[in-house]
Backbone bond lengths (Angstrom), bond angles and torsions (degrees), N, CA, C in turn:
res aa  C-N    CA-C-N  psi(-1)  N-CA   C-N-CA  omega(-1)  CA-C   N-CA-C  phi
1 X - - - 1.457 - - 1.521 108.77 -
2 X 1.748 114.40 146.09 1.010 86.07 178.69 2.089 88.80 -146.79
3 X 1.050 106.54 148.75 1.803 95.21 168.46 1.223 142.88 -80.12
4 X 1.194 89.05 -28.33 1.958 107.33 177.63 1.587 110.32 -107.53
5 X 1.298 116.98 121.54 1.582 116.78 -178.15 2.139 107.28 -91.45
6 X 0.818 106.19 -2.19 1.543 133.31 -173.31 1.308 129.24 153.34
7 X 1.205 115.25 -171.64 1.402 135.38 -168.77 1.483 129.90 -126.47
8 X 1.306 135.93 96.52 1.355 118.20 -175.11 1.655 99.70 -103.21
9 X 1.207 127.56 107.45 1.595 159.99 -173.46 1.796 83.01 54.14
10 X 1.513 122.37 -115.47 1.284 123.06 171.87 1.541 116.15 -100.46
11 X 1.503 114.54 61.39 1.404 107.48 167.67 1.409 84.17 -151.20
12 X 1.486 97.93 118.13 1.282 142.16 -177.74 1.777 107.79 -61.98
13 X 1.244 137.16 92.79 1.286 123.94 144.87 1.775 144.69 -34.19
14 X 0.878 108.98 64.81 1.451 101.68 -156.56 1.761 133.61 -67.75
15 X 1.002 105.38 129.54 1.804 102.30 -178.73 1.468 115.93 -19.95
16 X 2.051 97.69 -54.89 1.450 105.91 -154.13 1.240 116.95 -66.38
17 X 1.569 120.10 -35.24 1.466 131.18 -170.72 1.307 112.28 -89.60
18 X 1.770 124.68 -4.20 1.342 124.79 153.40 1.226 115.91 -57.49
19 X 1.719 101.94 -68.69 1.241 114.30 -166.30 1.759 109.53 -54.30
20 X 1.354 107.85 -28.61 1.642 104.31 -167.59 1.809 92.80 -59.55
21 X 1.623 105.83 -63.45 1.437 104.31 -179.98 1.879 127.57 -37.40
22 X 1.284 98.04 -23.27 1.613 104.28 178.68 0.912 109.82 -63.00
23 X 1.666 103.86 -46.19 1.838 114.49 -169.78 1.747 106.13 -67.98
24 X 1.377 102.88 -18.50 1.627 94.73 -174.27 1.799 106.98 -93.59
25 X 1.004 104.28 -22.25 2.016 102.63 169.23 1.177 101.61 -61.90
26 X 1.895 114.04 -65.14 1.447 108.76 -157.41 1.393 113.50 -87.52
27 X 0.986 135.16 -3.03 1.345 143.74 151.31 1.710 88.96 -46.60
28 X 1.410 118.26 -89.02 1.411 132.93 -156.12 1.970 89.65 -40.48
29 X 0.883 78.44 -72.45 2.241 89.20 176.81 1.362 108.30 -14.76
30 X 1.269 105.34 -44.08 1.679 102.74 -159.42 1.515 112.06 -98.54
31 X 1.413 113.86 -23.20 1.426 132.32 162.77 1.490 113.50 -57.84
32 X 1.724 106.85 -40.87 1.433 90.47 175.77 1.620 122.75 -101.43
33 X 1.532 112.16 18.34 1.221 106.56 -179.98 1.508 95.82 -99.79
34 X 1.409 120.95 -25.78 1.677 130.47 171.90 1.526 109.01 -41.89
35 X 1.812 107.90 -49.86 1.521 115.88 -145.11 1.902 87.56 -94.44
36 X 1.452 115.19 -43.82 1.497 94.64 175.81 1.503 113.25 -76.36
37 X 1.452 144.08 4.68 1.203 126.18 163.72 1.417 107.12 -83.75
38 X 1.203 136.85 -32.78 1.212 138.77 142.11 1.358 130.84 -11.11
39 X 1.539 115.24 -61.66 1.409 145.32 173.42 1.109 106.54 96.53
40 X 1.571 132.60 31.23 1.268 112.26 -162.98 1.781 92.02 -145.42
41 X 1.336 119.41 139.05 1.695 126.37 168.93 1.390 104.49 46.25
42 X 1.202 130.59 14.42 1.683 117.86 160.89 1.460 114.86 -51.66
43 X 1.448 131.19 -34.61 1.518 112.22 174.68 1.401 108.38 -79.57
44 X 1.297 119.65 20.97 1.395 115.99 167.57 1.197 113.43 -91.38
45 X 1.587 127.70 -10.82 1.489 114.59 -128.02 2.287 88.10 -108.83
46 X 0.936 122.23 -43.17 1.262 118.19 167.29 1.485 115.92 -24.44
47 X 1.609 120.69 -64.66 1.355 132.85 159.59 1.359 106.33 -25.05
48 X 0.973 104.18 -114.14 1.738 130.76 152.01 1.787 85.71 18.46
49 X 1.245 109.66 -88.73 1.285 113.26 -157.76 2.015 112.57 -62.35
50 X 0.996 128.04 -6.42 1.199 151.01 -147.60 1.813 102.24 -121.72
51 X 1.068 110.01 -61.89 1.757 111.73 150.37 1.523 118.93 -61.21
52 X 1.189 96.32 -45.50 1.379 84.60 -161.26 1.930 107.99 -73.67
53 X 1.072 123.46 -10.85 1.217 138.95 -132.04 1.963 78.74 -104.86
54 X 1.638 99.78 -75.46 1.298 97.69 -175.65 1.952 116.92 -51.65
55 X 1.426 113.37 -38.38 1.508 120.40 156.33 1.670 103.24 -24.90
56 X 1.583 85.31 -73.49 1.936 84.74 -155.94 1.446 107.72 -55.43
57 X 1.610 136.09 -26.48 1.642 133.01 -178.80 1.637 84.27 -73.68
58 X 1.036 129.53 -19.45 1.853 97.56 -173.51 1.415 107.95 -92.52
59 X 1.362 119.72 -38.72 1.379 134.63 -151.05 2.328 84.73 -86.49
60 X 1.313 105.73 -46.08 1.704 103.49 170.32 1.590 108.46 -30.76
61 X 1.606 109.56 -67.66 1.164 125.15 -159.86 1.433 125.90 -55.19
62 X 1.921 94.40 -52.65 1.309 91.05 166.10 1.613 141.92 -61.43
63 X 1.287 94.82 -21.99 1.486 110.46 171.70 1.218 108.20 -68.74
64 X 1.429 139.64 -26.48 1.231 117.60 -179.08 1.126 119.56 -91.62
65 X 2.101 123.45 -20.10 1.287 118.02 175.29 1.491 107.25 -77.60
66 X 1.202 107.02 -26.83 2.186 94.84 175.31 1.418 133.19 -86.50
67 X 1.813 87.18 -9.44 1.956 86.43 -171.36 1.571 93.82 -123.45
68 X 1.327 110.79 -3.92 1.642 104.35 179.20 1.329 116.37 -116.05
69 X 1.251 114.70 -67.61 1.325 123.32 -178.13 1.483 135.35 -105.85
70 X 1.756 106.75 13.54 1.084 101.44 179.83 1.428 131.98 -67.66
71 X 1.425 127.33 -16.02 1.478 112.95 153.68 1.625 130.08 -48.90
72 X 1.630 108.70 0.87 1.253 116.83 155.73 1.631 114.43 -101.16
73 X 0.790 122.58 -40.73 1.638 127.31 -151.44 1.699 84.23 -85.06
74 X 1.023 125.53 -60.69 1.655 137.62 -171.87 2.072 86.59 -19.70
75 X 1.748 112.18 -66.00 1.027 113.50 -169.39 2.122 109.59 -80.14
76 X 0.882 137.98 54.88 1.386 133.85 -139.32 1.753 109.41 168.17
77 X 1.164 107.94 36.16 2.112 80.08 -151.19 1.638 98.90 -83.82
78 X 1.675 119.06 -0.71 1.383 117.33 -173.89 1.648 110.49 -77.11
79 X 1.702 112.94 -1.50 1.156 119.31 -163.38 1.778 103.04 -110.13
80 X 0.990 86.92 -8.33 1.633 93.34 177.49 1.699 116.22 -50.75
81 X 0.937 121.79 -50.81 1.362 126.68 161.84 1.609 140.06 -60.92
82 X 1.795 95.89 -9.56 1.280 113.20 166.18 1.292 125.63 -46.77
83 X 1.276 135.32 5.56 1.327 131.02 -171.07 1.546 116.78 -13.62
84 X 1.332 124.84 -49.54 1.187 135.75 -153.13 2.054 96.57 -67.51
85 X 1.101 118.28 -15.27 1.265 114.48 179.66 1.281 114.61 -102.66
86 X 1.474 123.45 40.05 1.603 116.11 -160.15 1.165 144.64 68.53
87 X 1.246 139.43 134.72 1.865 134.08 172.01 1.191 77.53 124.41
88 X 1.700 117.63 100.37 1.509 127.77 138.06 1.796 96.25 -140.92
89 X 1.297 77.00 145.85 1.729 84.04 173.24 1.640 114.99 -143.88
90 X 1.573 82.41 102.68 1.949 93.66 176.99 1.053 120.27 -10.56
91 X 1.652 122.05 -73.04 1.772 117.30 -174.24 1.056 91.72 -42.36
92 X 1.388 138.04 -94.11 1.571 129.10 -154.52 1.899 122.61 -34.25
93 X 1.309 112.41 -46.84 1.496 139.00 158.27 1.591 98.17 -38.36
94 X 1.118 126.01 -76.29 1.611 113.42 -151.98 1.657 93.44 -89.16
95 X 1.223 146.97 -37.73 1.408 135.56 150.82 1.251 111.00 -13.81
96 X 1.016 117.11 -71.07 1.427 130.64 177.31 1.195 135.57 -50.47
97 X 1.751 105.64 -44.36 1.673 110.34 167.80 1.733 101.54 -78.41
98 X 0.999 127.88 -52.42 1.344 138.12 174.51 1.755 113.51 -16.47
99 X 1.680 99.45 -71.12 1.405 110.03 -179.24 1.672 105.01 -73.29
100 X 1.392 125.96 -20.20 1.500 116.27 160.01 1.767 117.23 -52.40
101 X 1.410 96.61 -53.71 1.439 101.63 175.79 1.323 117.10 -50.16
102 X 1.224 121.22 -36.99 1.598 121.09 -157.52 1.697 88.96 -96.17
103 X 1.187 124.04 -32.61 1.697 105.57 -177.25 1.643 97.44 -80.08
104 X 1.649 139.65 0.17 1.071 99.55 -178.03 1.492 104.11 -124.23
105 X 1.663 120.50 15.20 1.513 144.21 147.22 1.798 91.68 -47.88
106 X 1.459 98.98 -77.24 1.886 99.91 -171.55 0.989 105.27 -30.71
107 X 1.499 135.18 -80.54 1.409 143.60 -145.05 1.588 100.98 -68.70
108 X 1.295 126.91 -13.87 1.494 133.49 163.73 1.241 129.53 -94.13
109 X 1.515 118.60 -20.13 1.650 120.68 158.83 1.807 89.35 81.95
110 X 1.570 101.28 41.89 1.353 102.58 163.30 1.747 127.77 -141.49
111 X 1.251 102.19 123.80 1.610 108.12 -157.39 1.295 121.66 -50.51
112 X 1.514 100.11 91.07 1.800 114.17 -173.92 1.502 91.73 -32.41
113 X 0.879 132.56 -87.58 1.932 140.83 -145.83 1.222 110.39 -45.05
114 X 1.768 118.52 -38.39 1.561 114.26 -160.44 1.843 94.88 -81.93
115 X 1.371 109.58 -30.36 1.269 129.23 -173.17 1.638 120.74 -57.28
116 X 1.855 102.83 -48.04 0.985 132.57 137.72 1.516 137.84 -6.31
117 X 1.479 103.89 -79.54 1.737 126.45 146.58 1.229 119.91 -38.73
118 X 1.301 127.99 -43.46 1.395 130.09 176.44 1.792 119.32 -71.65
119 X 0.980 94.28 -52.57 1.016 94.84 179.12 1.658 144.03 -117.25
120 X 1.523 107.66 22.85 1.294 136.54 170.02 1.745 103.19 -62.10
121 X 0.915 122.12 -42.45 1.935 118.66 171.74 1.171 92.31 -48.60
122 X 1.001 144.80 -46.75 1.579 130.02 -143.08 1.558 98.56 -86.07
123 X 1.521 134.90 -34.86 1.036 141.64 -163.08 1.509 88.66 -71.99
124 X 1.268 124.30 -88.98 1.718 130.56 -175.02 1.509 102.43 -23.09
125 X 1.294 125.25 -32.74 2.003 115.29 -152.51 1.974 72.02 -91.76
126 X 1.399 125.98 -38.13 1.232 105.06 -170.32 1.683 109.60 -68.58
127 X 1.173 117.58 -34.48 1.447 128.35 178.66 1.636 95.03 -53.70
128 X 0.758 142.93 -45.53 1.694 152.69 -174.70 1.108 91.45 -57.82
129 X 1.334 133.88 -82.02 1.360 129.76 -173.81 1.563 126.76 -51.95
130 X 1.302 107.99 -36.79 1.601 109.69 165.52 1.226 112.68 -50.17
131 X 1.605 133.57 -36.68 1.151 121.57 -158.69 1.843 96.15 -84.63
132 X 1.375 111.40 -21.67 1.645 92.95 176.97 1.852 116.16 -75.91
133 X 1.781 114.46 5.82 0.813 93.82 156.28 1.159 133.39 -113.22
134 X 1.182 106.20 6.83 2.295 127.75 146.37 1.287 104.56 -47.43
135 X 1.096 131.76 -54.93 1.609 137.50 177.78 1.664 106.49 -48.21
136 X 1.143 94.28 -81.92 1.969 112.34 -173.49 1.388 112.40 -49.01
137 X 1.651 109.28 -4.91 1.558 93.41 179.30 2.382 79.90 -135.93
138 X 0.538 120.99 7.63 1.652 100.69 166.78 1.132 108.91 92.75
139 X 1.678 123.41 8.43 1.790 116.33 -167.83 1.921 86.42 -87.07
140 X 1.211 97.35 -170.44 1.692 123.74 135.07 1.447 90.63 75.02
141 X 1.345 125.98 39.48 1.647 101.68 -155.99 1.779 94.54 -122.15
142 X 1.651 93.08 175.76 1.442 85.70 -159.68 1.656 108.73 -104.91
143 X 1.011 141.49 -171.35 1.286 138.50 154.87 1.413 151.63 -48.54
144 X 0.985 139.70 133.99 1.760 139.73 -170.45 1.637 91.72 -16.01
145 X 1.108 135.98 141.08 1.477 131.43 156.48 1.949 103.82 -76.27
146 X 1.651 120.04 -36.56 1.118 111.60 -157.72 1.532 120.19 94.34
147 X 0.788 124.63 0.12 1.409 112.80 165.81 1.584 112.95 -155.48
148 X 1.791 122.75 -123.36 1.477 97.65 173.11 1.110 113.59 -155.39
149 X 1.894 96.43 66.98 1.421 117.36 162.88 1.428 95.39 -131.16
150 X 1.588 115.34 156.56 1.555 129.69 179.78 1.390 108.75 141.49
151 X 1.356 101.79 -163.73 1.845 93.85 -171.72 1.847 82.51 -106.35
152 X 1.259 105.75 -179.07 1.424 129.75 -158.51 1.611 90.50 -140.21
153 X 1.125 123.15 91.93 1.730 121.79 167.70 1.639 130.28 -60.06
154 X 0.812 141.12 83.01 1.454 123.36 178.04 1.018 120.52 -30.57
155 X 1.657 104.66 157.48 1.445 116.59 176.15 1.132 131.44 -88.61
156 X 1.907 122.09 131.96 1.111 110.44 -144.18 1.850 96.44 131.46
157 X 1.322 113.04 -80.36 1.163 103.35 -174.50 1.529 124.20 -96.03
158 X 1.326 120.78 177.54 1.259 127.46 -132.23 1.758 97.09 -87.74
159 X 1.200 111.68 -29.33 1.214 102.00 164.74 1.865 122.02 -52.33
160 X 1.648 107.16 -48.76 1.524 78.00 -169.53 1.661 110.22 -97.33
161 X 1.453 108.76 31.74 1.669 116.21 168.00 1.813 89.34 -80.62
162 X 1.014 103.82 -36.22 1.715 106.29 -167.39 1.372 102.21 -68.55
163 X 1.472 129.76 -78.21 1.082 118.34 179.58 1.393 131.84 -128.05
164 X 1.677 122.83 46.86 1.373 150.45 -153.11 1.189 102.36 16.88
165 X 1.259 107.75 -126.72 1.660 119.14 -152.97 1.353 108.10 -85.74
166 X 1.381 121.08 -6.68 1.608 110.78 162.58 1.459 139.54 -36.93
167 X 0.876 132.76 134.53 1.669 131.10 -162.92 1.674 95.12 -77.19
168 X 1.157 129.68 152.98 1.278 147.23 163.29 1.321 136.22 -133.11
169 X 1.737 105.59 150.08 1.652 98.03 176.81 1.530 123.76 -52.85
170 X 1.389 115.99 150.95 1.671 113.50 -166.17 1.797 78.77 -102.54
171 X 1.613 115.38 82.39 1.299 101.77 162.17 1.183 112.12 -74.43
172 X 1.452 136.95 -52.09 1.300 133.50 -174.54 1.686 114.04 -43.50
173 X 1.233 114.15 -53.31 1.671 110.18 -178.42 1.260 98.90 -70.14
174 X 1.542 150.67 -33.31 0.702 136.90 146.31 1.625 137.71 -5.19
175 X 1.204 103.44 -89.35 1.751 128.72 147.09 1.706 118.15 -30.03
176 X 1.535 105.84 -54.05 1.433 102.74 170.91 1.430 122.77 -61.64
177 X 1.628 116.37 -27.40 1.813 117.24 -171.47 1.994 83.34 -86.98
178 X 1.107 112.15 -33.46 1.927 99.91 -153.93 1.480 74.12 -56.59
179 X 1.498 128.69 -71.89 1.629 126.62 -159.86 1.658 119.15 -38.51
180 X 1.206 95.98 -40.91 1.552 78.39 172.61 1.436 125.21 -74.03
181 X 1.588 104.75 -27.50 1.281 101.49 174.21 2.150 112.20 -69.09
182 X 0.918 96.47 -22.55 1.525 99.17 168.58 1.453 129.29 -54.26
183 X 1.798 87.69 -54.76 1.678 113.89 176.74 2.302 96.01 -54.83
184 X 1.169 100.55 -41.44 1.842 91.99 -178.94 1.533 101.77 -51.15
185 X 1.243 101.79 -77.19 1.515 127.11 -172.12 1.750 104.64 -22.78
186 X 1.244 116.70 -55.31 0.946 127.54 177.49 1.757 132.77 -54.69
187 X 1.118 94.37 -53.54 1.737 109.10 147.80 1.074 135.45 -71.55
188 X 1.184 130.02 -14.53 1.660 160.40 156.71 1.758 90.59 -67.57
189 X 1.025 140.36 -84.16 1.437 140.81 -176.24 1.708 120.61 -57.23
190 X 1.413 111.21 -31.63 1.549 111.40 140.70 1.662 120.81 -13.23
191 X 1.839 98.36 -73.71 1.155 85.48 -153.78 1.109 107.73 -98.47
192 X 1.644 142.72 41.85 1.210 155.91 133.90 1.689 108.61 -66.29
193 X 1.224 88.18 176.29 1.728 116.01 -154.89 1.846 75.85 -90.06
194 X 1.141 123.66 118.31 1.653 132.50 141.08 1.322 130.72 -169.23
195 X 1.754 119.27 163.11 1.179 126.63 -130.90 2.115 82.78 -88.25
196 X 0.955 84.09 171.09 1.999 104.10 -171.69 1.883 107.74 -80.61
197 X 1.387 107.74 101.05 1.688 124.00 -166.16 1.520 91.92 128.81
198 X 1.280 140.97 -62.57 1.228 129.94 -177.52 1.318 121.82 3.10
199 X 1.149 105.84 -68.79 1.692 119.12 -158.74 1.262 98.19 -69.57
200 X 1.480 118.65 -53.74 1.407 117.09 -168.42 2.177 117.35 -71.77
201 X 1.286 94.65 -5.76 1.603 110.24 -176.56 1.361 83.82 -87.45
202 X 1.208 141.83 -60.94 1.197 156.37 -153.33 1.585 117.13 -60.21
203 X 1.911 110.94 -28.39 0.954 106.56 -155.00 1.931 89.13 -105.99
204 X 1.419 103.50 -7.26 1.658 104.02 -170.60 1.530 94.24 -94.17
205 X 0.895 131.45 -27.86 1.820 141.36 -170.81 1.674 90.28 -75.26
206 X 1.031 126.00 -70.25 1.688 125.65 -178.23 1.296 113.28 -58.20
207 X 1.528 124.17 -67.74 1.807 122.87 165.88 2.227 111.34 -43.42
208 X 1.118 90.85 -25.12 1.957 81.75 178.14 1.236 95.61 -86.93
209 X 1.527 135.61 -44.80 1.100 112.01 -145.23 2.156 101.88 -83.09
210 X 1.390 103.38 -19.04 1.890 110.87 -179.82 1.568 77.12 -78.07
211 X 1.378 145.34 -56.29 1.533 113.17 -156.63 1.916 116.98 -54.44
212 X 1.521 81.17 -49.46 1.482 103.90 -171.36 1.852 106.49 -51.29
213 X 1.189 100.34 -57.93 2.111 98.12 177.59 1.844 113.06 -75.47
214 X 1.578 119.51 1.40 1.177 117.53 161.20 1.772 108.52 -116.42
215 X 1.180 112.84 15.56 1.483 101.60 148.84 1.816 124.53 -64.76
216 X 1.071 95.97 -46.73 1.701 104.54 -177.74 1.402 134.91 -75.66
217 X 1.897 89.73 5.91 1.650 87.75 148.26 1.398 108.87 -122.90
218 X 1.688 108.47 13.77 1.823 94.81 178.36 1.446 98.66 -77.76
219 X 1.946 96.51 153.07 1.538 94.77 172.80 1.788 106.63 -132.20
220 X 1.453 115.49 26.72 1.763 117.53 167.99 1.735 101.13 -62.94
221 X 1.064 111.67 -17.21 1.747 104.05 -167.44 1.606 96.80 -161.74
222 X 1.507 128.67 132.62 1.346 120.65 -167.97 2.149 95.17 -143.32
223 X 1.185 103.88 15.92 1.645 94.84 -165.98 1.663 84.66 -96.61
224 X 1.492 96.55 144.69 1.395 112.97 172.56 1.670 120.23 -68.74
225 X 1.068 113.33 122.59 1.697 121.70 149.16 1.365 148.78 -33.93
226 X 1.137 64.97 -76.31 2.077 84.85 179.23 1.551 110.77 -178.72
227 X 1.297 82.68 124.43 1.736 98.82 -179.94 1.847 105.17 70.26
228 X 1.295 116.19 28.47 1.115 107.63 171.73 1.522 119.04 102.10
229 X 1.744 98.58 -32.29 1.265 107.05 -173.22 1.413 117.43 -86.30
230 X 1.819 132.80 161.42 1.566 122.24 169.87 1.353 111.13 -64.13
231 X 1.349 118.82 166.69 1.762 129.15 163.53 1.749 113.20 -29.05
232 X 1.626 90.22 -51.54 1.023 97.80 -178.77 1.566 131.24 -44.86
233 X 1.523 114.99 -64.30 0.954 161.85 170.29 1.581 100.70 -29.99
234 X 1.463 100.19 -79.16 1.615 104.59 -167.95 1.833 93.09 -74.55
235 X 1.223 124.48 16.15 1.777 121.79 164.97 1.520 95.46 -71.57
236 X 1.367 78.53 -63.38 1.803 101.66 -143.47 2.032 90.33 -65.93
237 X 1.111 132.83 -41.09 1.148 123.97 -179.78 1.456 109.11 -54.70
238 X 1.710 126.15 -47.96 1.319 122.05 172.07 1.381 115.86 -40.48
239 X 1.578 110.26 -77.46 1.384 123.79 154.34 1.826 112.93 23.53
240 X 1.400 86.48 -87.22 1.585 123.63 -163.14 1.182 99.79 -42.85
241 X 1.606 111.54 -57.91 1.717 120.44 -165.56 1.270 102.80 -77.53
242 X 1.464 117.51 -26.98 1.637 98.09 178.32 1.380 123.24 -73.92
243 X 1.545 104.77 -29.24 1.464 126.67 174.85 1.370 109.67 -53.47
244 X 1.119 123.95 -18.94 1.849 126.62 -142.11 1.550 82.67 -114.98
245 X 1.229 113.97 -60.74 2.073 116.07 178.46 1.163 118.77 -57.82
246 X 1.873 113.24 -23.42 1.539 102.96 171.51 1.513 98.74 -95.78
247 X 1.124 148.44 5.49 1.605 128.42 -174.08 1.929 79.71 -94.19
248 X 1.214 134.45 -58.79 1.415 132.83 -167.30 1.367 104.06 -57.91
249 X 1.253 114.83 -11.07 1.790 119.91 -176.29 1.852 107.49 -84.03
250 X 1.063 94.66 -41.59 1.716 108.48 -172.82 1.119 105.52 -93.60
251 X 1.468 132.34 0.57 1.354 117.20 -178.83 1.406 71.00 -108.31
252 X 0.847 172.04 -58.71 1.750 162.03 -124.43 1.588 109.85 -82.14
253 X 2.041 101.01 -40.09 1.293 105.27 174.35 1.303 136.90 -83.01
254 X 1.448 105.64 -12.80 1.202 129.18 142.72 1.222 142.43 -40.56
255 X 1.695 106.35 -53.87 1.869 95.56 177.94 1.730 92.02 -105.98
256 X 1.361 121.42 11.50 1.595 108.59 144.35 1.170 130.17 -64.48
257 X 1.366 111.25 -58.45 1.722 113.06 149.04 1.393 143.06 -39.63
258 X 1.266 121.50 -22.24 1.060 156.42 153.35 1.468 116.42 -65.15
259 X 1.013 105.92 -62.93 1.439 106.01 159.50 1.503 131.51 -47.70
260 X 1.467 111.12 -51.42 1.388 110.36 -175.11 1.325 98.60 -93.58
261 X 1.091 137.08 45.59 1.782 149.82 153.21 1.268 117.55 -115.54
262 X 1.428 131.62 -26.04 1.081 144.50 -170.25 1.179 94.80 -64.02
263 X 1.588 137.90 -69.74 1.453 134.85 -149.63 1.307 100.22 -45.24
264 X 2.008 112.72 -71.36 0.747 134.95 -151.88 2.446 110.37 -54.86
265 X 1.016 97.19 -26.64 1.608 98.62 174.91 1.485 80.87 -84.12
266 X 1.038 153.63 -89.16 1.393 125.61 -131.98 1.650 109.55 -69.06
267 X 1.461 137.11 13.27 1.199 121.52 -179.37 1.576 100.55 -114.42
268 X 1.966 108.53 -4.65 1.701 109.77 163.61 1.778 87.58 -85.46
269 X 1.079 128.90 -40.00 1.911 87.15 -179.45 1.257 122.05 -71.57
């Protein structure tokens, strides 16, 4: 791993804020090859990805100075905008691009949800890639493993100010392989028979439930929340349940709709 990819005189190029940008092209890339195989709002999806993209770096950030680290930032607030030194945190990030997307579906008279379905894979495969730039710069990392296997952080980043040369859990690569395996799952359930929100209920119920069982070996932040649990934790548990009442919500509205269509085809045969 490394943080700095070069140097232009003393302004540092950094790994992390490349790689974040990678995740926001090919994220966008894959959204619009989703939405034109589809046939539907692919010349939307650049936009889309372009709002939503700069959204998700603001909506990341803030989430990490209020739900993570603000007993630092509280004293610091000129650093808040530092992005370039680490502290983004996905939930906050895709909240953010998410509700970009959906305010600029409205203003287009195009059906956030079905839109949604299409192209929610693309968000997770970008979440995958963010986490290799948690890696390349030392954030996101997990706890002492205890013995003498784990990653070994260089010096320099914030991991081994935290706990030097101790080996640690690879939560982040961790997180990056579950997502791709998500990103399958997700396209795999595509091409089944389901009602419109599905996919996108589908994709917050699976991403909460890998955040939620790899909180408890991250160790960038370890003070409890609520009920015992991290920020994280009691997110991604909300998350889950809301995710779980809207997939049972849309399948309900579904064969209601379904229902009140039925008469009407059997009185055209």
């Amino acid at each position: 791993m490394h943080q700095y990819l070069f140097f232009i005189g003393d302004f540092p190029v950094r790994m992390y804020g490349l790689t974040l940008c990678t995740a926001i092209f090919l994220a966008t890339g894959v959204a619009y090859f989703l939405a034109k195989q589809d046939g539907r709002w692919h010349e939307h999806v650049i936009d889309i990805g372009i709002y939503g993209g700069f959204a998700g770096l603001i909506g990341g950030r803030l989430w990490d100075v209020f739900f993570f680290d603000w007993g630092y930032y509280q004293h610091h607030l000129l650093e808040i905008p530092f992005v370039w030194q680490g502290g983004m945190a996905i939930q906050g990030g895709v909240i953010a691009g998410v509700l970009a997307g959906i305010a600029y579906c409205k203003l287009h008279d195009i059906d956030w949800l079905a839109f949604a379905d299409i192209v929610c894979p693309s968000i997770v495969i970008g979440q995958a890639i963010g986490r290799m730039a948690n890696l390349l710069n030392g954030d996101a990392f997990g706890t002492p493993t205890g013995g003498d296997f784990g990653i070994l952080y260089p010096v320099g980043t914030l991991a081994r100010r935290t706990y030097g040369d101790a080996p640690l859990w690879p939560a982040e690569i961790w997180e990056g392989q579950l997502d791709v395996i998500i990103f399958a799952l997700l396209l795999i359930f595509r091409c089944t028979k389901h009602a419109k929100g599905h996919v996108l209920c589908l994709y917050a119920m699976l991403y909460s439930a890998v955040r939620f069982g790899l909180e408890m070996l991250r160790g960038d932040y370890v003070e409890p929340f609520l009920f015992g649990l991290k920020s994280a934790q009691a997110t991604s548990l909300l998350f889950f349940l809301i995710a779980l009442a809207c997939f049972f919500y849309c399948g309900y509205v579904e064969k209601k709709q379904q229902a009140s269509t039925a008469p009407a085809k059997k009185r055209k045969k």
